[in-house]
C-alpha positions as CSV (number, residue, x, y, z in Angstrom):
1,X,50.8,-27.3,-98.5
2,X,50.6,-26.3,-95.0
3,X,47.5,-28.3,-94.4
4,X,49.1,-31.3,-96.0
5,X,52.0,-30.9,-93.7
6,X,49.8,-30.0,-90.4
7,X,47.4,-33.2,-90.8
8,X,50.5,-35.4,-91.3
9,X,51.4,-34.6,-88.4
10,X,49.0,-35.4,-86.8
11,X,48.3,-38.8,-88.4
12,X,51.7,-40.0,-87.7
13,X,52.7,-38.2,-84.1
14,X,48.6,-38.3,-82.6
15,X,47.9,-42.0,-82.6
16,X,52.1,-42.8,-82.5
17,X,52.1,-40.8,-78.8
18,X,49.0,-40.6,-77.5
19,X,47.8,-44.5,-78.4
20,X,50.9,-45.7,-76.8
21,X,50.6,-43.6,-73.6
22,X,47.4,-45.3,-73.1
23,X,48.9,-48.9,-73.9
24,X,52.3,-47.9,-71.5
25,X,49.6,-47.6,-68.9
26,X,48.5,-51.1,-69.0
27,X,50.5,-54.3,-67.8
28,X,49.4,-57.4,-66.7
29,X,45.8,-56.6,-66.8
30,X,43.6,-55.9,-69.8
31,X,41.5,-52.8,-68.5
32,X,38.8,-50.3,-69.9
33,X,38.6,-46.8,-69.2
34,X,37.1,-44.0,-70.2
35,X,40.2,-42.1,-71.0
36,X,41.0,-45.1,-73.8
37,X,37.9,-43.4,-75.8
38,X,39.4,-40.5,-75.6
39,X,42.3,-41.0,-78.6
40,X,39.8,-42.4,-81.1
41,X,37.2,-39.9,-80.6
42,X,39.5,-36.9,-81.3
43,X,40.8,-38.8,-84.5
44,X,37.0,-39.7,-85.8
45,X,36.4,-35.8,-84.4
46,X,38.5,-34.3,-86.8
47,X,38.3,-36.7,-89.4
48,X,34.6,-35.3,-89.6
49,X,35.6,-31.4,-89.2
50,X,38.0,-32.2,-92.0
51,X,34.8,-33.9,-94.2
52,X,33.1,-31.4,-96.4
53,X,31.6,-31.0,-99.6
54,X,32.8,-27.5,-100.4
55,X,35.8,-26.7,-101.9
56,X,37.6,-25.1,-99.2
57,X,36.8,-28.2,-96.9
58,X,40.0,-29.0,-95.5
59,X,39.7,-32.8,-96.9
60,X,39.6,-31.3,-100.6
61,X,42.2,-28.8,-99.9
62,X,44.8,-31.5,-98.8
63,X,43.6,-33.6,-101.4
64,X,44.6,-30.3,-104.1
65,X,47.9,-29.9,-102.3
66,X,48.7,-33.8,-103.1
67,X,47.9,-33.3,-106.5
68,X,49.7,-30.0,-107.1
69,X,52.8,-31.4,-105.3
70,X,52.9,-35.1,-105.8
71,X,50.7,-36.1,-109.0
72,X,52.5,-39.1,-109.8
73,X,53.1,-41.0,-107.1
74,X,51.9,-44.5,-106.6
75,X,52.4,-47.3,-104.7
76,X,51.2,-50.4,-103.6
77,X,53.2,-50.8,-100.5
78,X,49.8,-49.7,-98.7
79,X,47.8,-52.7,-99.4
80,X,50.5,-54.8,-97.6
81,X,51.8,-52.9,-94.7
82,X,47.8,-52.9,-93.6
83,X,47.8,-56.5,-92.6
84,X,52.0,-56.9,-91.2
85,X,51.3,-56.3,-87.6
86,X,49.5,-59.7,-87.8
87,X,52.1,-60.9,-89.3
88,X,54.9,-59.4,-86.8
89,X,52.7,-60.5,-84.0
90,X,52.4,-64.8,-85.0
91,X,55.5,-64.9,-86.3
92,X,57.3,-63.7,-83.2
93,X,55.0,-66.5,-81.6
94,X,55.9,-69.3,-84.1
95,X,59.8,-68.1,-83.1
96,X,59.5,-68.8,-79.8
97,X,59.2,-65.2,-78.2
98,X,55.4,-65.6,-77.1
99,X,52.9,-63.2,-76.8
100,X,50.5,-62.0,-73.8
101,X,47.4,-63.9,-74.7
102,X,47.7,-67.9,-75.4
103,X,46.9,-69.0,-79.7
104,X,43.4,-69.7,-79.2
105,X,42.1,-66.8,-77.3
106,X,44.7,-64.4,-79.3
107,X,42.8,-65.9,-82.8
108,X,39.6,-64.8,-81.6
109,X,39.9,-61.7,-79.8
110,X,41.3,-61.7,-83.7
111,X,38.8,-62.6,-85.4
112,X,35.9,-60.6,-83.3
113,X,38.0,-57.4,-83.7
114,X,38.1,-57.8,-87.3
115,X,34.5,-58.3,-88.1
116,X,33.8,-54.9,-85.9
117,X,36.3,-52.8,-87.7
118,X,35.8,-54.1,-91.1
119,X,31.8,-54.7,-90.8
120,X,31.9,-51.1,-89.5
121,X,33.6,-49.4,-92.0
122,X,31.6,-51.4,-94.7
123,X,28.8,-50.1,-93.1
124,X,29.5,-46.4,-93.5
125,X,31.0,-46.7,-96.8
126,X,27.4,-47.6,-98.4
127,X,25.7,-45.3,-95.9
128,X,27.6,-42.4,-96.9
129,X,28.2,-43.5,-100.6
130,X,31.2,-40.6,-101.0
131,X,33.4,-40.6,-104.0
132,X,36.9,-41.3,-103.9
133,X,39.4,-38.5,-104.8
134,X,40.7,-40.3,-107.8
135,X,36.8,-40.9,-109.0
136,X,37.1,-44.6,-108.7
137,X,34.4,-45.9,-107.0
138,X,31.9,-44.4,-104.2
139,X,33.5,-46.5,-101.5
140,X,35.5,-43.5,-99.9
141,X,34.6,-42.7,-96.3
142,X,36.4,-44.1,-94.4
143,X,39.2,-46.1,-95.1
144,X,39.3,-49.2,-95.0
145,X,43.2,-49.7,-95.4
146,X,43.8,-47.5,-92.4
147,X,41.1,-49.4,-90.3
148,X,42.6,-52.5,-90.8
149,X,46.3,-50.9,-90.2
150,X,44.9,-49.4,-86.6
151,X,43.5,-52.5,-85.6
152,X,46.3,-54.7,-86.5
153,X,48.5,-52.5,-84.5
154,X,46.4,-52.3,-81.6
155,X,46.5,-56.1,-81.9
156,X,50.2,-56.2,-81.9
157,X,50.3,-53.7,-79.4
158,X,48.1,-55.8,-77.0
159,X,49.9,-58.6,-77.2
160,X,53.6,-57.7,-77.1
161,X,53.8,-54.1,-75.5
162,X,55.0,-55.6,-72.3
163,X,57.3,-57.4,-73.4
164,X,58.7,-54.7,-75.8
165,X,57.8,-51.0,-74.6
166,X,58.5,-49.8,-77.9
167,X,56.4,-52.1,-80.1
168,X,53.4,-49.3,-79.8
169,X,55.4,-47.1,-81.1
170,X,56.6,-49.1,-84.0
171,X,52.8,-50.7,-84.8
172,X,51.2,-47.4,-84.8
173,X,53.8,-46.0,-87.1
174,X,53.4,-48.2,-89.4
175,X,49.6,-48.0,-89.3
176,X,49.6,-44.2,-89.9
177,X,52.1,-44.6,-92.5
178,X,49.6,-46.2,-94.3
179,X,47.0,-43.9,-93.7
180,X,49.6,-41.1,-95.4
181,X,50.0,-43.5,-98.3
182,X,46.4,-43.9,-99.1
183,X,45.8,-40.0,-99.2
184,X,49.9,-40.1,-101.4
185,X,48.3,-42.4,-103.7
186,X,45.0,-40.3,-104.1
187,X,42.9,-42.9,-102.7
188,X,41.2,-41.3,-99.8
189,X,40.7,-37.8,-98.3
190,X,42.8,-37.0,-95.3
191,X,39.1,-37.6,-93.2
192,X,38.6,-41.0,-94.4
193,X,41.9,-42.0,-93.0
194,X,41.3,-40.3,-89.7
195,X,38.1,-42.0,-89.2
196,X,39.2,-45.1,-90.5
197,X,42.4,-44.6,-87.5
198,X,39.6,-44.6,-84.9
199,X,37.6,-47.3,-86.0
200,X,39.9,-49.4,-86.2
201,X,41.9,-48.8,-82.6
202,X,38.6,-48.7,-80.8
203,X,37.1,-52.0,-82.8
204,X,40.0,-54.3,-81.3
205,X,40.2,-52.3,-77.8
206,X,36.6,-53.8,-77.9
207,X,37.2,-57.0,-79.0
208,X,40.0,-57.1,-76.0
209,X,37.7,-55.5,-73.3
210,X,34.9,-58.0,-74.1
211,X,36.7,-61.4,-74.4
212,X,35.7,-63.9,-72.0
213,X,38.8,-66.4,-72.0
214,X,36.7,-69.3,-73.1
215,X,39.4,-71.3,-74.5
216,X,43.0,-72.5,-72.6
217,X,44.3,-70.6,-69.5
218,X,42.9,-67.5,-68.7
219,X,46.2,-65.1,-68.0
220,X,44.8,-61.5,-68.2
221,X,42.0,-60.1,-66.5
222,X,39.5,-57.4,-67.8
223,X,38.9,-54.5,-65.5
224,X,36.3,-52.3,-66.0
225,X,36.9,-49.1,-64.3
């Protein structure tokens, strides 16, 4: 149990602080530095110490913990909180209260950060062809639930985390709570989730650092530092 308890931790307090010192940092200027790298490496870092095929790899003794402890549970609620940062983040925009980035260049910075996040962890899932806990399928590492959670919230981050200094907090909480729920519903090891945390942050950081403001007015510059 008290590995269980010690990687939660960290999936819910790591990205929840340290992501959202990193965004606090940033206000009217869109900028890249080398410290930003610094939050997903650790999580894709220890995401792979945690990886292991033997049985006293830290992945497979969380993964006995959960099913000493907490057999039964299921839930869906997973495969929906993934995508409600997107959701959070247009439909405070159709309300009136607008975000940083103008509709056009907010849908592809979008769209660009998605394909990197999701063709990436496709990617690795048929490189690495690992099992899933449950035996369902050999789609396992990494996670493609918590990818898509991280880079939702680091979209909703972006775009609203001047406006609101506590929306990194709340977008990044929800995004680790799913990566919790997919090792809760014996979905994923706790390293699939980690990894899947850091693609998925660093995918739309990218798409954000690389955007050229083709389309409307061009309100935020990128700094590269």
């Amino acid at each position: 149990m008290k590995h269980f308890l010690v990687y939660s931790i960290v999936i819910l307090l790591f990205p929840a602080q340290v992501f959202c010192q990193a965004a606090d940092s940033l206000h009217h200027e869109i900028r890249f530095s080398t410290k930003q790298l610094y939050a997903p490496a650790a999580l894709v870092l220890a995401g792979l110490l945690a990886n292991g095929h033997s049985q006293e790899s830290i992945k497979n003794e969380v993964a006995e913990e959960r099913n000493e402890h907490m057999p039964r549970f299921k839930t869906n609620l997973d495969d929906y909180l993934q995508f409600s940062p997107f959701a959070i983040a247009y439909g405070l925009d159709a309300i009136g209260i607008k975000s940083k980035t103008d509709f056009m260049n907010r849908s592809v910075i979008l769209l660009k950060g998605e394909i990197l996040a999701i063709g990436t962890a496709t990617l690795l899932k048929k490189m690495t062809h690992e099992l899933r806990p449950d035996g369902s399928a050999y789609t396992s590492f990494p996670s493609g639930h918590t990818t898509q959670a991280f880079a939702a919230a680091t979209f909703l981050s972006e775009e609203y985390k001047d406006r609101y200094k506590w929306m990194p907090y709340a977008s990044y909480t929800v995004a680790s709570s799913v990566g919790l729920l997919r090792v809760a519903n014996n979905r994923h090891y706790i390293s699939d989730v980690l990894v899947g945390a850091g693609i998925g942050f660093l995918s739309m950081k990218v798409a954000y650092w690389t955007h050229q403001y083709k389309w409307g007015k061009r309100n935020h510059k990128v700094v590269l530092q």
